[in-house]
C-alpha positions as CSV (number, residue, x, y, z in Angstrom):
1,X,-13.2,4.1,-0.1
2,X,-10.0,2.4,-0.8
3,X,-7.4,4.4,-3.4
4,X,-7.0,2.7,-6.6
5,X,-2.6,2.6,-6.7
6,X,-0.4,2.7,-10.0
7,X,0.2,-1.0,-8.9
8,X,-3.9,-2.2,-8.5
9,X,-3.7,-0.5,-12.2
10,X,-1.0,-2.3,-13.5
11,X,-2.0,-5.5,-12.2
12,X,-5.7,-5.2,-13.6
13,X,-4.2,-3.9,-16.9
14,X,-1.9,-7.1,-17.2
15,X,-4.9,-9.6,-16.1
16,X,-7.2,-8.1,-19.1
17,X,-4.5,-8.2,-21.6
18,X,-3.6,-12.0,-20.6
19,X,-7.5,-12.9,-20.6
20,X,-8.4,-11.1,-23.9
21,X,-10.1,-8.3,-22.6
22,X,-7.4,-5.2,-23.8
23,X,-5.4,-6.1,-26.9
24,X,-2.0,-7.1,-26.1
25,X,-0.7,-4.3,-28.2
26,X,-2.1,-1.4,-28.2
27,X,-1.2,2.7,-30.1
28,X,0.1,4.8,-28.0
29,X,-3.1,7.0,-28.0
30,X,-5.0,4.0,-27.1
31,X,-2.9,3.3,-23.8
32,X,-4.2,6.2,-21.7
33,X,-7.9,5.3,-22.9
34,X,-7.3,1.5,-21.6
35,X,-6.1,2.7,-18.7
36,X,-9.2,4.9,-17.6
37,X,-11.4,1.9,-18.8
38,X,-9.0,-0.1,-16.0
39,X,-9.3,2.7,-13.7
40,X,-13.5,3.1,-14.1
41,X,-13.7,-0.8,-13.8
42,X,-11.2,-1.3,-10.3
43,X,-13.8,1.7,-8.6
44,X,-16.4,0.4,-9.8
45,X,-15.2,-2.9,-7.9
46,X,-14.0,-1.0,-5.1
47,X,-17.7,0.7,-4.2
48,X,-19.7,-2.8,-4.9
49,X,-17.9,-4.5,-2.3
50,X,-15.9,-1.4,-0.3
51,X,-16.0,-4.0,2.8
52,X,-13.9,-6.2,1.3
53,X,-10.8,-7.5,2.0
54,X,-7.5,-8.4,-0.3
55,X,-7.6,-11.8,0.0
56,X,-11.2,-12.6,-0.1
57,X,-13.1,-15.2,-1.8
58,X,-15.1,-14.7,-5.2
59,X,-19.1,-14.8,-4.0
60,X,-21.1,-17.9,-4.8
61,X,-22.6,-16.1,-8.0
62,X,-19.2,-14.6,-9.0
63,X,-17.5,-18.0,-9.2
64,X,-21.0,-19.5,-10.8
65,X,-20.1,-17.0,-13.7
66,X,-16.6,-17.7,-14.0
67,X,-16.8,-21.2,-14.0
68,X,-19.7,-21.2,-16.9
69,X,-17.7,-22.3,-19.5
């Protein structure tokens, strides 16, 4: 399975702070526990679809549910 970098954890981090998901400003206490939620959620990612590529597309149902709105 693919290692999940400082980088892939930064990256996610930033996305869920600019979508809403992790408040934009958080107590220092609460950093380290936002990034394990990051960290549990990016493997969790990584073993549903470990065949994967970078660039690929979102699936069919993926894109359904992000487009919902």
């Amino acid at each position: 399975m693919m290692k999940i970098t400082c980088e892939m954890l930064q990256a996610g981090t930033r996305k869920a702070v600019e979508h809403g998901v992790l408040p934009r400003r958080s107590y220092m206490e609460d950093l380290a526990t936002n990034a394990e939620i990051m960290q549990e959620i990016l493997t969790a990612a990584l073993e549903a679809h470990p065949e994967q590529s970078k660039g690929s597309k979102l699936s069919g149902h993926a894109e359904a549910v992000l487009n919902a709105d």
